[in-house]
C-alpha positions as a LaTeX table, in Angstrom:
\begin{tabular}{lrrr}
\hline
Residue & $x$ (\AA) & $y$ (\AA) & $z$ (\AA) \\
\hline
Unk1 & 78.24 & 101.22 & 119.08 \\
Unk2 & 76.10 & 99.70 & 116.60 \\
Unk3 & 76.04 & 102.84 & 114.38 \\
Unk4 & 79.76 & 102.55 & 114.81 \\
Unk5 & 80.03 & 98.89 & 113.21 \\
Unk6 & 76.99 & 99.57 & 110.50 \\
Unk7 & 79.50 & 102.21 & 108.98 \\
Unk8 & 82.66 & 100.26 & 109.14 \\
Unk9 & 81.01 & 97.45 & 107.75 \\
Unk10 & 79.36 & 100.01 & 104.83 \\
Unk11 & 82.69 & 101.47 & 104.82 \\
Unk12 & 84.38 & 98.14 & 104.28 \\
Unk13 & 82.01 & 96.75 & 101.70 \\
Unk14 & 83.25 & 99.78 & 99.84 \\
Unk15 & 86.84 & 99.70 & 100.76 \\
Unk16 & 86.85 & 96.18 & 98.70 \\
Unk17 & 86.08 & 97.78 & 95.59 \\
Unk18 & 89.38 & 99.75 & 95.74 \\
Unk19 & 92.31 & 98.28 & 93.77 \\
Unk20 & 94.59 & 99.46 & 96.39 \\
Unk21 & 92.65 & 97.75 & 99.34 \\
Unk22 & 93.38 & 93.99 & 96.70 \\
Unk23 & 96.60 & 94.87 & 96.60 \\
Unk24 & 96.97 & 95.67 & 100.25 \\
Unk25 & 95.17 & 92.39 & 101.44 \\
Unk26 & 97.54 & 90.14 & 99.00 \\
Unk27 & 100.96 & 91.83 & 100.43 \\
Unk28 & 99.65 & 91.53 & 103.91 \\
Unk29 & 98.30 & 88.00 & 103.38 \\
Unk30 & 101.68 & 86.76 & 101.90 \\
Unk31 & 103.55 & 88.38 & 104.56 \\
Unk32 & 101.35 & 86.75 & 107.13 \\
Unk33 & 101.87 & 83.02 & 105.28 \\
Unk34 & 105.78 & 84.34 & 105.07 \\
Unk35 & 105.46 & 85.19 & 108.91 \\
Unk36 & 107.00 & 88.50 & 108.60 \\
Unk37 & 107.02 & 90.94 & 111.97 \\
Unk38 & 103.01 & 91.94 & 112.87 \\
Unk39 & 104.25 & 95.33 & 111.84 \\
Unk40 & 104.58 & 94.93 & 108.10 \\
Unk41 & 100.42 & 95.17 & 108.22 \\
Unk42 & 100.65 & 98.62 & 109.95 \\
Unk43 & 103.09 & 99.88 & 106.97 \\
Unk44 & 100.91 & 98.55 & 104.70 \\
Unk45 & 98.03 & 100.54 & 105.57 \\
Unk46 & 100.44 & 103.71 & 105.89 \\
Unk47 & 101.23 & 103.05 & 102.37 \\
Unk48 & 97.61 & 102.30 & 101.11 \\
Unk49 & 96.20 & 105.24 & 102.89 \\
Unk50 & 99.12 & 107.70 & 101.13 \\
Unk51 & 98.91 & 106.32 & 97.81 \\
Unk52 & 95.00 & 106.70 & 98.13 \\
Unk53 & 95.21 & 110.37 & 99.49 \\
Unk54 & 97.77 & 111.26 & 96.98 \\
Unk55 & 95.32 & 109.83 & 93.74 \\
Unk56 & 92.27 & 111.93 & 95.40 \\
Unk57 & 93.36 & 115.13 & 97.38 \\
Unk58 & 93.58 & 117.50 & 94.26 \\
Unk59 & 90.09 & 116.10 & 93.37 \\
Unk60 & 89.07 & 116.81 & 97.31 \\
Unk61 & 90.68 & 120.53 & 96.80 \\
Unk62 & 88.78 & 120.85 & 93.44 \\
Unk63 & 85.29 & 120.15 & 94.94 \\
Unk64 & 85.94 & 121.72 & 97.99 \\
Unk65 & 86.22 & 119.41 & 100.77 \\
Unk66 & 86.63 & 120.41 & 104.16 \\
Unk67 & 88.53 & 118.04 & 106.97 \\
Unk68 & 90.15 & 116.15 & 104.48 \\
Unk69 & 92.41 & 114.93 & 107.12 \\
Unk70 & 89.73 & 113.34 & 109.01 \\
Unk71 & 89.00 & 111.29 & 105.94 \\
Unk72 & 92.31 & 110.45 & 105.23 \\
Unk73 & 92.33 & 108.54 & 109.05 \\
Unk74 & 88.96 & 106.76 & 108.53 \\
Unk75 & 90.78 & 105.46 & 105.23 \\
Unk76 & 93.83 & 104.23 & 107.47 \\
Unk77 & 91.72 & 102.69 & 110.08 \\
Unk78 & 89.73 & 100.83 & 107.20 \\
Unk79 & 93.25 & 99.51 & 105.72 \\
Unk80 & 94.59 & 98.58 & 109.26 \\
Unk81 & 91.43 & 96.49 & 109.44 \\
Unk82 & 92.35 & 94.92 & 106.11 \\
Unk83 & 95.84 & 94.86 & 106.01 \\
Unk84 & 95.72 & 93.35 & 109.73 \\
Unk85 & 92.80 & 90.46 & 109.19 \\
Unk86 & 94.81 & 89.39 & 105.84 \\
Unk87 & 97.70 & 89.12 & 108.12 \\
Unk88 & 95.62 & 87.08 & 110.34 \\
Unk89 & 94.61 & 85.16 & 107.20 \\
Unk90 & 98.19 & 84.18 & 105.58 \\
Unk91 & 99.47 & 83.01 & 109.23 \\
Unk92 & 96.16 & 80.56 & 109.90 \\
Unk93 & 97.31 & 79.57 & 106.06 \\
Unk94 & 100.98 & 78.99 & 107.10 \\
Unk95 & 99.37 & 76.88 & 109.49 \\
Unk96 & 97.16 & 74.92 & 107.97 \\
Unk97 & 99.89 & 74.08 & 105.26 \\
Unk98 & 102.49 & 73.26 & 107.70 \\
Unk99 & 100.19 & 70.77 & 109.34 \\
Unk100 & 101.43 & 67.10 & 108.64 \\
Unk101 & 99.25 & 64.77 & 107.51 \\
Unk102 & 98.15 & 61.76 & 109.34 \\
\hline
\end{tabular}
């Protein structure tokens, strides 16, 4: 398990220097503070994950890599993690600004 978590936090790390994985974690985090359905994150990622594979499969098929469909679900796991703790983040900020003050 810990060799499981040291790569998705590696994997992560590097995720965040995507500009897909900024634009996925702003849509999610509005749609969280707009309190859209808990599925929008799950699109999201879908999305992500295709726009990522379709920028970097014909550079996969140029170098020859094998199981690229393997890859291409570790990338949608890592955006469901994003897209869904952004989603987690917009609703704790819908809360936070719908709190009344005292």
């Amino acid at each position: 398990m810990e060799y499981f978590l040291a790569i998705l936090l590696g994997s992560l790390a590097a995720k965040l220097t995507d500009p897909v994985s900024w634009i996925l974690l702003a849509a999610v985090i509005l749609a969280g503070f707009l309190s859209a359905r808990a599925f929008w994150p799950a699109i999201g990622a879908v999305v992500a994950t295709a726009l990522t594979v379709a920028s970097v499969y014909s550079w996969w098929k140029e170098l020859g890599v094998a199981h690229w469909q393997q890859r291409a679900m570790w990338m949608f796991f890592l955006y469901a993690v994003i897209a869904y703790a952004g989603f987690g983040i917009g609703l704790l900020v819908r809360r936070i600004a719908a709190k009344p003050s005292n």
